[in-house]
C-alpha positions, 0 to 999 in steps of 0.5 A: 512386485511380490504378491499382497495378503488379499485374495479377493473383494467379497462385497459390499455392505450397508452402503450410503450416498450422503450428499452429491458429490459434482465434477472437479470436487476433492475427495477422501477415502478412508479405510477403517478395519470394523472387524476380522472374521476368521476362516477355517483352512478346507484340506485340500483336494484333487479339484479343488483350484490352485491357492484354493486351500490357503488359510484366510479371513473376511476383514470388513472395513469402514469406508468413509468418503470425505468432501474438501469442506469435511462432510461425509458424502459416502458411507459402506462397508465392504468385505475383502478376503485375505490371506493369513499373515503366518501363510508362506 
């Protein structure tokens, strides 16, 4: 399969563990984009790591865990770097 917009996970933020969740429990997650963060595009150099030079962005999203009875179990933030939409 071709290769996906993102380069890397950067981390976590602001994570929160609500309630317990126990073995045989049904559960959904749920991404929400909270924010892009543009990054500017480093020129190029001899040793610099092969892809290193691609134009990119942190997005951070809303990641909200969901028991079967509709409670929030989980709460965080995380950070994924990702390539530009307009990269080749």
């Amino acid at each position: 399969p071709p290769k996906g917009p993102v380069l890397l996970n950067y981390g976590i933020e602001e994570a929160r563990f609500t309630k317990p969740v126990y073995p045989g429990a049904t559960i959904q997650v749920r991404f929400t984009v909270k924010e892009k963060v543009d990054q500017e595009k480093k020129p190029k150099t001899d040793d610099m790591p092969k892809g290193a030079d691609v134009a990119s962005g942190i997005v951070k999203f809303l990641v909200d865990v969901i028991d079967e009875t509709g409670e929030t179990v989980a709460i965080a933030t995380i950070l994924t770097m990702v390539r530009k939409l307009d990269q080749s």
